[in-house]
C-alpha positions as CSV (number, residue, x, y, z in Angstrom):
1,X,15.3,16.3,-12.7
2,X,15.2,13.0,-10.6
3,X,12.5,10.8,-10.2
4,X,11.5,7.9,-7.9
5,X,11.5,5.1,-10.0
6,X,13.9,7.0,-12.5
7,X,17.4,9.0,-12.3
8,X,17.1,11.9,-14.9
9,X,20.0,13.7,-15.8
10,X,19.0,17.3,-15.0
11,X,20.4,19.1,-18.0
12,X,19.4,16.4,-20.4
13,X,16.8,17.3,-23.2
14,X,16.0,13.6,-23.9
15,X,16.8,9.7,-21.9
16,X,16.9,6.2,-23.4
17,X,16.7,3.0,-21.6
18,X,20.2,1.6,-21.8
19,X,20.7,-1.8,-20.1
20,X,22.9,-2.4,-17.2
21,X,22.1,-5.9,-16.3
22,X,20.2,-8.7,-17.4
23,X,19.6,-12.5,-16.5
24,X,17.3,-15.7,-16.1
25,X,17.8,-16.5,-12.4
26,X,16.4,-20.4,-10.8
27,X,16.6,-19.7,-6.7
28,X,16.4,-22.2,-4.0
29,X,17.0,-21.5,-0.1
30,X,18.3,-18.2,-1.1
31,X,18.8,-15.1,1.0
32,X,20.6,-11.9,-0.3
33,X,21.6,-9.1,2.4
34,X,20.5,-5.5,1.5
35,X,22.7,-4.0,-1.1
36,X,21.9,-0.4,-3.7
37,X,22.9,0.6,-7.1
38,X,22.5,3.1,-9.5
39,X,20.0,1.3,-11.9
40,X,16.0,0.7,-12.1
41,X,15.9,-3.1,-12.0
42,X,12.8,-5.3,-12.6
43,X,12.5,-8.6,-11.0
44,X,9.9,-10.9,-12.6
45,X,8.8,-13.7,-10.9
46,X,8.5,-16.4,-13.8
47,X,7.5,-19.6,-11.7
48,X,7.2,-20.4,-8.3
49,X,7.1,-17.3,-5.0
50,X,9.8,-15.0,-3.7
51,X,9.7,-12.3,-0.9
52,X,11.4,-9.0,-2.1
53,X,12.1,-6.3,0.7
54,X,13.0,-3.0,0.6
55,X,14.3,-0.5,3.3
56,X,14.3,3.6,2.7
57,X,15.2,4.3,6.0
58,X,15.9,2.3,9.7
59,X,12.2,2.3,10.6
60,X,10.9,1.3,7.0
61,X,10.5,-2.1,5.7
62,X,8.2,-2.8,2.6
63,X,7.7,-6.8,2.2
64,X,6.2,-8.2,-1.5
65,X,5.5,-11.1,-1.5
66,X,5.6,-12.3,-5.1
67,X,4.2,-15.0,-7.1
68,X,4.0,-16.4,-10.6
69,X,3.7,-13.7,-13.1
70,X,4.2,-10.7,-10.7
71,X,7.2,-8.3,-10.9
72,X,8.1,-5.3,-8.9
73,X,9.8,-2.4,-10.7
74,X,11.8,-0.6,-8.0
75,X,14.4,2.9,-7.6
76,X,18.1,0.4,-6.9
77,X,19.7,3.1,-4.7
78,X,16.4,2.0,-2.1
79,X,18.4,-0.9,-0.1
80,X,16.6,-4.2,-1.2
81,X,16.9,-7.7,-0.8
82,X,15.8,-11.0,-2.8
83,X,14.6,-14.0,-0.6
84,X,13.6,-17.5,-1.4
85,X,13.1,-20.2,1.0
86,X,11.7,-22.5,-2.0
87,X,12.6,-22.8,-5.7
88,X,11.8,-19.7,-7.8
89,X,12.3,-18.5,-11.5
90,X,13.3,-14.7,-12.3
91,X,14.0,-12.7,-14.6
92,X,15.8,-9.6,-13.7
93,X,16.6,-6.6,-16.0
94,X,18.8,-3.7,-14.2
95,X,18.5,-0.6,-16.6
96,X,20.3,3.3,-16.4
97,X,18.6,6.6,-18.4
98,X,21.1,7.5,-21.1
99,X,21.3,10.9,-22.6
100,X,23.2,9.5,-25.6
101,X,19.8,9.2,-27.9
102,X,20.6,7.0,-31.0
103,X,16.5,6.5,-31.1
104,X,14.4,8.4,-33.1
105,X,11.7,8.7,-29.7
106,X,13.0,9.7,-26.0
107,X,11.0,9.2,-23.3
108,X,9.9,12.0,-23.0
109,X,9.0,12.7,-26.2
110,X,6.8,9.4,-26.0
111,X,5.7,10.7,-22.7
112,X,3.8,13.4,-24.5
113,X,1.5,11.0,-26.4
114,X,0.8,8.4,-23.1
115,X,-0.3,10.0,-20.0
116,X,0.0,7.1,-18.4
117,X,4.1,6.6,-19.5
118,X,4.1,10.2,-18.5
119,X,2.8,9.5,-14.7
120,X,4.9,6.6,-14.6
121,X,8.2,8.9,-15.2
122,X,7.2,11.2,-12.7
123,X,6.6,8.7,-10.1
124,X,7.6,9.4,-6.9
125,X,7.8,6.1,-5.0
126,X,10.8,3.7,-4.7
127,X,8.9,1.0,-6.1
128,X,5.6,-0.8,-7.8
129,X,4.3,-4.1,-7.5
130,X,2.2,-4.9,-10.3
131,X,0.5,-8.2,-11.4
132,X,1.2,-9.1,-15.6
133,X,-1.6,-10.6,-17.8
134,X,1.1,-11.7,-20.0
135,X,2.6,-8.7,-22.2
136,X,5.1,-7.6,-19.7
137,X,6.7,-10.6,-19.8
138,X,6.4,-11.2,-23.4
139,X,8.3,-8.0,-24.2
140,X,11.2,-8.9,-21.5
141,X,11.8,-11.7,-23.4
142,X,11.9,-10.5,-26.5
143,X,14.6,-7.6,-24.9
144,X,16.6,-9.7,-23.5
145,X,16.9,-12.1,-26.6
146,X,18.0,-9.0,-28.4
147,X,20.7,-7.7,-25.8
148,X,22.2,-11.2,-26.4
149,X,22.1,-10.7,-30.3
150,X,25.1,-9.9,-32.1
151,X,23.8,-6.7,-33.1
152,X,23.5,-5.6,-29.8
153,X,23.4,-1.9,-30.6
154,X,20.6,-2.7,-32.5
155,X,17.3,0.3,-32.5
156,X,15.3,-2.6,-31.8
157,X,16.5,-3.0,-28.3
158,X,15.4,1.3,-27.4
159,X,11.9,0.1,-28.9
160,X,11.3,-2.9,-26.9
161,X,12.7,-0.7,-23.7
162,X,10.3,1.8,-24.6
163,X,7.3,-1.1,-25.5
164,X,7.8,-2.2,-22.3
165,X,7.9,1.1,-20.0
166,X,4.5,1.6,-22.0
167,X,2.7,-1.8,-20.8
168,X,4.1,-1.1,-17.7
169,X,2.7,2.0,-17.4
170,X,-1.3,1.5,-18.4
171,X,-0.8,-2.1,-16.1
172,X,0.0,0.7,-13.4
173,X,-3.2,3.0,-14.6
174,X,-5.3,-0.1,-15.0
175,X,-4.6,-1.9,-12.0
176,X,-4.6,1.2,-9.8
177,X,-7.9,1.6,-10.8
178,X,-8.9,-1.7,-9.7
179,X,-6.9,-1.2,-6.5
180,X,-8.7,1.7,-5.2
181,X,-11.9,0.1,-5.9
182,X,-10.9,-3.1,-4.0
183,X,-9.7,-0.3,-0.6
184,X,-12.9,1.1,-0.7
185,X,-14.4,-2.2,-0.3
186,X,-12.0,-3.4,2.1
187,X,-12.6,-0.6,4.4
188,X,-16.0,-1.3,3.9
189,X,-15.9,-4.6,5.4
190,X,-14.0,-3.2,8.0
191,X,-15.9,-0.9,9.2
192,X,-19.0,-3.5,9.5
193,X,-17.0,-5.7,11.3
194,X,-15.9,-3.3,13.9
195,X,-19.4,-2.1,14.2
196,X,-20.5,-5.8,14.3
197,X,-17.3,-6.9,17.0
198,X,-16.7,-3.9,19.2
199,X,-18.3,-5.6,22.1
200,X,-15.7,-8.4,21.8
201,X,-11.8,-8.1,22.7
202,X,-10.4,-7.5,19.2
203,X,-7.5,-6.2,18.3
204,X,-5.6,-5.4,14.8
205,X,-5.0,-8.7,13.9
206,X,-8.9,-9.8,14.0
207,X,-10.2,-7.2,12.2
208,X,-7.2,-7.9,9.7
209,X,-8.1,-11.7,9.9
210,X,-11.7,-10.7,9.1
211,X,-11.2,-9.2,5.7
212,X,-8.1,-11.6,4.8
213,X,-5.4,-8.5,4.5
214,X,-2.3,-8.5,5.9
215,X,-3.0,-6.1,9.4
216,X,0.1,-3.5,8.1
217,X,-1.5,-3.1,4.7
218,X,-5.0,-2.8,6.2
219,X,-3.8,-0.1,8.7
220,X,-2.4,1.9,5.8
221,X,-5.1,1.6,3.3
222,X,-7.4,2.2,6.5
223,X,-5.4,5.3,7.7
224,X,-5.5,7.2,4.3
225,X,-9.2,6.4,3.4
226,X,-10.6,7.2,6.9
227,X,-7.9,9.4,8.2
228,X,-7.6,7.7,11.9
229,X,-6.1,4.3,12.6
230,X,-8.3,1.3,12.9
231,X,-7.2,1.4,16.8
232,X,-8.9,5.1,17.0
233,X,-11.8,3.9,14.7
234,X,-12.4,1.0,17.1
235,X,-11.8,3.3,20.3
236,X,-14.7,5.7,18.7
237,X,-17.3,3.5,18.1
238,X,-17.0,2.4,21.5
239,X,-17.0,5.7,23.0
240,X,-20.1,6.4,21.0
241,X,-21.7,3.1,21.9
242,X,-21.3,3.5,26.1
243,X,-22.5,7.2,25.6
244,X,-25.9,6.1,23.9
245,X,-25.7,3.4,26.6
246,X,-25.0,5.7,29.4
247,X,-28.1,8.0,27.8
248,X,-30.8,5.8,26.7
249,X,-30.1,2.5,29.9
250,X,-30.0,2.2,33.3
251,X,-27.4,-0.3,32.9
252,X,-24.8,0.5,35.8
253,X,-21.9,2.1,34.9
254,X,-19.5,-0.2,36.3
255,X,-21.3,-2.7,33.9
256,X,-20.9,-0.4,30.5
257,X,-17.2,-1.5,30.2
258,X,-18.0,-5.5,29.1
259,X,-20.6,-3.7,26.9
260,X,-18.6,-2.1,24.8
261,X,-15.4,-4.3,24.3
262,X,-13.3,-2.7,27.0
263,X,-12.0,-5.6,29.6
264,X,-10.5,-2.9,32.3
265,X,-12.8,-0.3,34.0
266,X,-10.3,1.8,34.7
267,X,-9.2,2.0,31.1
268,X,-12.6,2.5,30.0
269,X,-13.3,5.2,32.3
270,X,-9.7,6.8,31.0
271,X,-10.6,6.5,27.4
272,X,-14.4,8.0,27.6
273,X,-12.7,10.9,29.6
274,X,-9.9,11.5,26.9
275,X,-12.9,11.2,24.5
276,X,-15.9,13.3,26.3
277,X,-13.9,15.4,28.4
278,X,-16.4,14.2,31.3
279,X,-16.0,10.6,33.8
280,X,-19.1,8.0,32.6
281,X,-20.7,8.8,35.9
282,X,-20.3,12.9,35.1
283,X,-21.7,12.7,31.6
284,X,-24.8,10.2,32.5
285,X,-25.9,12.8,35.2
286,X,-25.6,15.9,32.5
287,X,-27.4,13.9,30.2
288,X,-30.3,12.9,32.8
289,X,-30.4,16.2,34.1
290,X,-30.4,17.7,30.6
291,X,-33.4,15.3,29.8
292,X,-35.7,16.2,32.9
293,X,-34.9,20.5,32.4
294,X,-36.5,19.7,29.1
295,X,-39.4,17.8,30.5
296,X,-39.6,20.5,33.2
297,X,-39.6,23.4,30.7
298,X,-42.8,21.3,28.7
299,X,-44.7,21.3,31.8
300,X,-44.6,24.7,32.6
301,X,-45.3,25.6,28.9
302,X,-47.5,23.2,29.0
């Protein structure tokens, strides 16, 4: 099978972690162009901040921006980059699935005791950023100290692999957890502020601003929660606003444009008709004539 993170071979009845590549790394002013390989490599940022970028395709370009004690685990046939515009420590481990099992426990047979190891194999993303309390790191040490033993065929070195595919993997569960929690809240905030701000000329960036997220990431995280962009959540509430406004006021209708945000009157009156169907003018007349049939209709029950 193949995996995002992982290559499986497909006829294979078990994998080990074999190591490809492995090095402590101090950057300054550094700037890689995109290159791929064959491996899953983790880059751990020991001291100091690094970007790391990542294209899938032309129009695709994931930025991480990571700090002290964050790593990334990512697919290397993605096209990445590493770049540094100050000094930065990393530790980078580049590792292959090997079918040759001299270890008593595969992946896969692990897999079958940790759900979470078992989700993380199966992942189908190109990459995870992940932030490391301390045992991630601890284990990478200890691995890479081994590789450079003289017994460097040692079973010690397919257990720490597998030690540290396992932290990884509940950090993942753990702090995925904690991420959907913190969406929910961001979008949260969002919402209020839009609700709060429609009157004023805001765009992406403001609302993004507002909740201190970077406006791409918002968009996403806005996009899957609420299933519209923020642009189409913004452009609702407004529409809803100038129709209770057109309903309930006699404010004029040339004036229910700097009510509700929109700077142009003849984009306002092209966005309420893409959203009603009807012109301002046209839906304030159905509404008031609506309103006095139903006062008529009292009367003469009345």
């Amino acid at each position: 099978m193949t995996g995002g993170l992982f290559r499986f071979a497909d006829s294979a009845v078990g994998h080990i972690p074999m190591a490809s590549a492995y090095y402590f790394k101090q950057w300054t002013d550094f700037h890689m162009s995109f290159h791929a390989h064959d491996s899953t490599e983790i880059m751990y940022v020991i001291d100091g901040i690094c970007k790391v970028e990542l294209r899938s395709d032309p129009n695709n370009l994931v930025e991480m921006q990571l700090k002290k004690g964050e790593f990334v685990i990512l697919d290397g046939r993605t096209p990445h980059r590493l770049e540094v515009t100050s000094a930065c420590r990393m530790l980078n481990v580049e590792f292959t699935l090997s079918t040759e099992t001299n270890l008593f426990v595969t992946l896969e047979a692990a897999s079958l005791y940790d759900e979470a190891l078992k989700e993380l194999l199966h992942e189908e993303t190109s990459h995870i950023m992940l932030r490391d309390p301390s045992d991630v790191y601890h284990v990478l040490k200890k691995l890479v100290l081994e590789l450079d033993s003289p017994a460097a065929d040692s079973p010690m070195i397919g257990i720490l692999f597998l030690q540290l595919l396992m932290y990884i993997a509940r950090l993942r569960t753990e702090q995925g957890k904690t991420h959907a929690e913190q969406g929910h809240l961001y979008i949260k905030q969002t919402v209020s502020f839009i609700h709060q701000n429609y009157d004023r000329d805001i765009q992406v960036k403001d609302i993004a601003l507002a909740v201190s997220l970077h406006p791409g990431y918002l968009q996403r995280i806005f996009k899957s929660h609420m299933g519209m962009t923020l642009t189409e959540m913004l452009t609702k509430v407004r529409m809803d606003k100038a129709k209770m406004l057109l309903q309930n006021t006699d404010i004029p209708i040339e004036d229910i444009s700097d009510y509700v945000g929109v700077g142009s009157r003849q984009y306002f009156h092209l966005l309420f008709k893409k959203s009603t169907g009807m012109t301002p003018a046209s839906f304030r007349r159905s509404v008031n004539k609506s309103a006095w049939d139903d006062n008529r209709n009292y009367l003469i029950e009345g």
